[in-house]
Phi, psi and omega in degrees: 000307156341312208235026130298129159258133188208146181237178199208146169331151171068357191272157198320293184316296156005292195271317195291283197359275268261328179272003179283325180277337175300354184272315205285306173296005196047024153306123196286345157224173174250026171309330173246348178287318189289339184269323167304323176300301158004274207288324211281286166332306188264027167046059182225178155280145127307117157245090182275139144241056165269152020077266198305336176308292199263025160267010175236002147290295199325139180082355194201354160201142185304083175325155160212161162258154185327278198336307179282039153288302161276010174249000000 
């Protein structure tokens, strides 16, 4: 398990990501800013189905929807 590079909610690097995009964006917590930092840091997609999430992704990390898990 060491030796996955994986980043994970809360790890140092993260959280500054994650208030650096709630600053840009003026968001009043980084609560969704953290799963965008996630997603930024590990070069990955997003799969949001919160609706507001993932109008607050658009632009700052790539969507994927659920279905393409299985494909």
């Amino acid at each position: 398990m060491t030796e996955l590079k994986i980043r994970v909610l809360g790890d140092r690097v993260s959280r500054r990501t994650a208030w650096r995009i709630a600053r840009e964006h003026n968001w009043p917590t980084i609560r969704d800013a953290e799963y965008l930092a996630i997603a930024k840091l590990q070069a990955d997609v997003l799969i949001a189905t919160d609706p507001e999430l993932a109008a607050k992704a658009s632009g700052l990390v790539p969507l994927a929807r659920v279905s393409e898990l299985y494909t």
